[in-house]
C-alpha positions as CSV (number, residue, x, y, z in Angstrom):
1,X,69.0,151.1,-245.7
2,X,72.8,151.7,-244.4
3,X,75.2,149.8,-246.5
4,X,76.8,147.1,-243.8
5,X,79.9,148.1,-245.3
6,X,79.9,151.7,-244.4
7,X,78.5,150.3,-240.8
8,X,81.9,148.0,-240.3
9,X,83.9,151.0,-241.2
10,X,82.2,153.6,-238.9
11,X,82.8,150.9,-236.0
12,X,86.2,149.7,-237.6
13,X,88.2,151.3,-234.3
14,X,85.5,149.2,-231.7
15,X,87.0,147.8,-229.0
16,X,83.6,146.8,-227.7
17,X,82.0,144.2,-229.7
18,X,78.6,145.0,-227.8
19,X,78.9,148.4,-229.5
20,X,79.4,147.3,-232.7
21,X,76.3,145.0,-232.3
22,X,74.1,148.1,-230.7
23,X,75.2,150.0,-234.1
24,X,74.2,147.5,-236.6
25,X,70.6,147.0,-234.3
26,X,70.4,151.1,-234.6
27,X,70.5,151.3,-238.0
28,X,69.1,148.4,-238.8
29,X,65.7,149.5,-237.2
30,X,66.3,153.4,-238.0
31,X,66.8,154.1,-241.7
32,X,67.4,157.5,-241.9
33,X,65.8,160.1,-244.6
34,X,67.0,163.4,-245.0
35,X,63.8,164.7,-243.9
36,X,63.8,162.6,-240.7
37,X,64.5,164.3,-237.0
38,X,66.1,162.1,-235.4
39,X,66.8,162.0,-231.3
40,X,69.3,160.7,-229.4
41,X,68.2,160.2,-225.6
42,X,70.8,160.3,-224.2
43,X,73.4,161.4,-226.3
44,X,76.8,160.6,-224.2
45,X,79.7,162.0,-226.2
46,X,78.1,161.9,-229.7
47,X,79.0,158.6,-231.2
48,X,75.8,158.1,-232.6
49,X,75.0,161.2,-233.3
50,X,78.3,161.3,-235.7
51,X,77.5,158.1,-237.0
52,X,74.0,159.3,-238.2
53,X,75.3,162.5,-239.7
54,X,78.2,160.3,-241.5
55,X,75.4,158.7,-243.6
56,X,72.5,160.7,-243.8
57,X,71.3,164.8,-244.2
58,X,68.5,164.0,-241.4
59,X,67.7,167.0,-238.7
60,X,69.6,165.7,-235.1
61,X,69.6,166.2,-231.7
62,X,71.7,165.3,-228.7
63,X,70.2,165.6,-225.0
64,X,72.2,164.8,-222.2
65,X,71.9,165.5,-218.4
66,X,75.3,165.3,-217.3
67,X,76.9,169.3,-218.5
68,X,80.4,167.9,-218.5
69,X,79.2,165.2,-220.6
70,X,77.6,167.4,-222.9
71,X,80.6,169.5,-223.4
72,X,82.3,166.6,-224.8
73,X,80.1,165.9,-227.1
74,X,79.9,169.5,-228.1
75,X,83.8,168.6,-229.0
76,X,83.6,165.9,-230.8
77,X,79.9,167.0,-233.1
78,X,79.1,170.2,-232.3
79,X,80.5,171.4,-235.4
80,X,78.5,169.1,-237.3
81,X,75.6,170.5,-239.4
82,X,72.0,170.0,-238.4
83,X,72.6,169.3,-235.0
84,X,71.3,170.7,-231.7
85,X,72.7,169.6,-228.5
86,X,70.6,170.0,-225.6
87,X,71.4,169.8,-221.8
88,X,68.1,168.7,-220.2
89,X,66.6,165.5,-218.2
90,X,64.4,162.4,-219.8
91,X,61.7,162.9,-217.7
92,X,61.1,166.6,-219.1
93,X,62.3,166.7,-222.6
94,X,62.1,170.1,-223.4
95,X,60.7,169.4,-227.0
96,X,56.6,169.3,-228.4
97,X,54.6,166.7,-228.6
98,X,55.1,164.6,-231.8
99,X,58.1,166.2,-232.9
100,X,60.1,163.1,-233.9
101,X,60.7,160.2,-236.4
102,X,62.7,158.3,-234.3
103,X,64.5,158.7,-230.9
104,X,67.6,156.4,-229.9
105,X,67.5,155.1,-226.1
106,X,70.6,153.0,-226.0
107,X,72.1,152.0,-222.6
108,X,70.2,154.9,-220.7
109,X,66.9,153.0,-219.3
110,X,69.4,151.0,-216.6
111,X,70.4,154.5,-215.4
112,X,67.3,156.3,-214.4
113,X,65.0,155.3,-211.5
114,X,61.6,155.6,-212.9
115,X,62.0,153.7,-216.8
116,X,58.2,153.9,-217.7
117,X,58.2,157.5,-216.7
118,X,61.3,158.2,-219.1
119,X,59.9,156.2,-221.5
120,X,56.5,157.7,-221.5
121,X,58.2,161.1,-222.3
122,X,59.7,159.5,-224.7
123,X,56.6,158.4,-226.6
124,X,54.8,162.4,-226.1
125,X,57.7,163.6,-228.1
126,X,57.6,160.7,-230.5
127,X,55.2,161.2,-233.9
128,X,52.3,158.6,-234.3
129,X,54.0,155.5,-235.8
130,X,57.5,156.7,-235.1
131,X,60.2,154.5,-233.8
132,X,62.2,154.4,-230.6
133,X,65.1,152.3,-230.5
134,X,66.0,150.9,-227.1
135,X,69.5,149.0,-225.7
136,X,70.1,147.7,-222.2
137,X,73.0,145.5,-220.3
138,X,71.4,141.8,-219.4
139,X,71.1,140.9,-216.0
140,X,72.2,138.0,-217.3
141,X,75.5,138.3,-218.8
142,X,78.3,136.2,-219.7
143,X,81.0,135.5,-217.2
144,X,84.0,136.8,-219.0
145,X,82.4,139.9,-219.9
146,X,82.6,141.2,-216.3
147,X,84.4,138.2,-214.0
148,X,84.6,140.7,-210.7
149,X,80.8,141.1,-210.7
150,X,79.5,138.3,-212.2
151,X,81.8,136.5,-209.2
152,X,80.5,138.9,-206.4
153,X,76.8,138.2,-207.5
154,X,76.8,134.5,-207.9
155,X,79.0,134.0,-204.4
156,X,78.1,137.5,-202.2
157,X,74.9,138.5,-204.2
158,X,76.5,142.0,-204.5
159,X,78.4,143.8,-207.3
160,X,80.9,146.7,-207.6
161,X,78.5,149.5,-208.8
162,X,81.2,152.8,-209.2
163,X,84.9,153.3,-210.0
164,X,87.3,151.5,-212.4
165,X,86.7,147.9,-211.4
166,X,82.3,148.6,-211.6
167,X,82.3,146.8,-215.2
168,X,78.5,146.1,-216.6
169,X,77.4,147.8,-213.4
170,X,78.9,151.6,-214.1
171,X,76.7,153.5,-212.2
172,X,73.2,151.5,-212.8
173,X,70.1,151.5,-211.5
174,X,69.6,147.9,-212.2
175,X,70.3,145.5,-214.8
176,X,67.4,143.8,-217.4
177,X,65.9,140.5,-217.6
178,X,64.4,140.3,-221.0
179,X,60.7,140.0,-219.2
180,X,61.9,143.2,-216.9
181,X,62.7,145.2,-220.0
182,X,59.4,144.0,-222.4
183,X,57.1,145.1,-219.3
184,X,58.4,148.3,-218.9
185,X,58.2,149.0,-223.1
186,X,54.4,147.7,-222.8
187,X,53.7,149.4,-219.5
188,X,54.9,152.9,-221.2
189,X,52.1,152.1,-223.9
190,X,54.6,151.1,-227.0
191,X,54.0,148.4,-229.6
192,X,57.0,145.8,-229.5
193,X,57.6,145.0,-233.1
194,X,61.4,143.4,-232.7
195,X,63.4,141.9,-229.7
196,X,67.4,141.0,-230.0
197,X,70.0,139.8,-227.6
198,X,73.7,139.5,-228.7
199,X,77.1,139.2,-227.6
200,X,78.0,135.9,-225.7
201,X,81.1,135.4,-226.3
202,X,84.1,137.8,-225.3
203,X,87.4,138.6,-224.3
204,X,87.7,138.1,-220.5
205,X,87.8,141.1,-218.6
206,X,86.9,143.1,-221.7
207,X,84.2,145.6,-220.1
208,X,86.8,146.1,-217.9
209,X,89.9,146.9,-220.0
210,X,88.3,149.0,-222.8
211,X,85.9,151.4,-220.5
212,X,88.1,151.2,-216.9
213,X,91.1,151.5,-219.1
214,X,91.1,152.5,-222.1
215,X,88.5,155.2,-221.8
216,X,90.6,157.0,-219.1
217,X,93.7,156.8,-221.3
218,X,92.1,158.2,-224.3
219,X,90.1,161.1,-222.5
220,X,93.6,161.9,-221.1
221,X,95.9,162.6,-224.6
222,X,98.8,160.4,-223.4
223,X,98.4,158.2,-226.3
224,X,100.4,158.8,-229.2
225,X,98.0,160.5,-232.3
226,X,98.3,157.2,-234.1
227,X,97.3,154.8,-231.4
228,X,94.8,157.4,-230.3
229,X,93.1,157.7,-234.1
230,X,92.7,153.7,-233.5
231,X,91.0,153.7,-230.8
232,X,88.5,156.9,-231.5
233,X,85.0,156.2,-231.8
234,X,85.0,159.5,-234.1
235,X,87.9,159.0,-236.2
236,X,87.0,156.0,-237.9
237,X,88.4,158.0,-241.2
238,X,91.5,158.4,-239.7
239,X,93.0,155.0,-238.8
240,X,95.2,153.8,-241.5
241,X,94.9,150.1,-240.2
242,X,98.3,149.0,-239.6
243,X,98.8,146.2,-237.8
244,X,102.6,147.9,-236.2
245,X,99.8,150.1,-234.8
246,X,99.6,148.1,-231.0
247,X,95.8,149.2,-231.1
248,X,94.9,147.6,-234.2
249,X,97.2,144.2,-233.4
250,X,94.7,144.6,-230.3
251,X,91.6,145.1,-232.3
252,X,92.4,141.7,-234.8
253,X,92.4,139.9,-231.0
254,X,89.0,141.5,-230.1
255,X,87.3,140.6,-233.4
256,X,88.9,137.3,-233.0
257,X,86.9,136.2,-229.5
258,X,83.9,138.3,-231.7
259,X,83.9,135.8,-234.7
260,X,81.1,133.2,-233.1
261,X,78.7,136.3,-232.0
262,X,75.7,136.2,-233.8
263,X,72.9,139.3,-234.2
264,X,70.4,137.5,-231.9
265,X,70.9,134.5,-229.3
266,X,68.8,132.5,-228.2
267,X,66.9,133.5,-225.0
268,X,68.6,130.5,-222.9
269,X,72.1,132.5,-223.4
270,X,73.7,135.0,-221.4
271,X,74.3,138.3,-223.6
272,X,76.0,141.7,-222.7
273,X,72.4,143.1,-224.4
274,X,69.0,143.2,-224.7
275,X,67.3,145.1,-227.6
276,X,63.6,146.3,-228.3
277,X,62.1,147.9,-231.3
278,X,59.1,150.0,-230.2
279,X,57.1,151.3,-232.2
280,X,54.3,154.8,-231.0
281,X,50.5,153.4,-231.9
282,X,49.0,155.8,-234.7
């Protein structure tokens, strides 16, 4: 198993305390072996992907539909060794049947129309007794997290779905209840061995100062290297950790609101996520 310590480091520059939790759940229910190939569906930018290869020697791949997307990624790991980045769609995975140990599905489900379809594929290319790892945003979320939309829902039963101010909703198909999200696992013929929710308590407007923000500034270079080694998701080596550094004085305040998170609420709470372990029959 990952040493939690090397897991707070590689997530030392998070500004997302969701994404710290979806890390520990990742690792926590994949342990990877060097002889393990491991799939990330899909891949985004590579922050797993980098994560995985900081620890282990396993074979990985990256898919991604969006090209621009996957160009990024090809930035930030394409250098890495053992790893294959591949620009192709969930519903066709352009790999054989029961090629992998474990496949990573974290915050992709809410995207894509048809869910049991995606996550049908997902078990072909799984091996017997392999492990697919699966994240979602809760439908029901905590107030603070996303205050626009969780006011537009409760008063106009609407929500902001695209652009800076869409928060939790950023281009989604829907969000989960955890009964939504266990019948779509089952229905795509997986064993449920775990289920996690976490992340009640946050810094208001966080979702949207850290992605409608703080992403945008990053992507653009305008921050100085230092500030911009801070707030990397790759360059978790590269922060020094001083506190003159505006990012890290930032990143204290962030871990501060963080402190009474736990790794799994009760069911009664409102959570930024819910996780399921599945696990392919053999």
């Amino acid at each position: 198993m990952v040493d939690p310590a090397i897991i707070a480091h590689m997530t030392r520059n998070e500004a997302d305390m969701a994404f710290k939790k979806r890390v520990q759940t990742i690792f926590e229910w994949i342990d990877p072996h060097d002889d393990d190939l491991i799939l990330d569906c899909a891949c985004g930018r590579g922050f797993y992907l980098n994560m995985f290869r900081y620890v282990s020697r396993c074979r990985l791949f990256g898919l991604e539909l969006d090209p621009e997307v996957v160009r990024k990624a090809q930035r930030n790991v394409g250098h890495l060794p053992s790893l294959l980045l591949t620009n192709a769609n969930i519903y066709a995975l352009p790999y054989p049947d029961d090629t992998f140990d474990a496949v990573i599905l974290s915050e992709i489900l809410e995207h894509i129309e048809r869910d049991v379809d995606g996550l049908r594929e997902v078990m072909r290319v799984l091996k017997p007794g392999g492990v697919v790892t699966i994240t979602v945003p809760n439908a029901n979320y905590p107030f603070w997290w996303d205050p626009i939309n969780k006011t537009l829902e409760t008063l106009f039963h609407t929500h902001i779905q695209r652009g800076p101010l869409a928060g939790i909703w950023a281009n989604h198909v829907r969000l989960y209840t955890r009964d939504q999200l266990r019948a779509s696992v089952l229905a795509a013929g997986f064993e449920i061995e775990e289920e996690r929710a976490f992340t009640h308590y946050s810094f208001p407007f966080i979702h949207n100062l850290v992605y409608g923000l703080g992403k945008p500034l990053l992507e653009s270079g305008v921050l100085p290297p230092a500030m911009a080694n801070a707030a990397d998701r790759t360059a978790f080596d590269r922060n020094d950790g001083s506190l003159l550094n505006p990012i890290n004085l930032g990143l204290k305040v962030l871990n501060f609101f963080d402190r009474g998170n736990v790794m799994n609420e009760p069911p009664e709470r409102s959570t930024v996520n819910l996780c399921v372990k599945g696990r392919k029959p053999r």
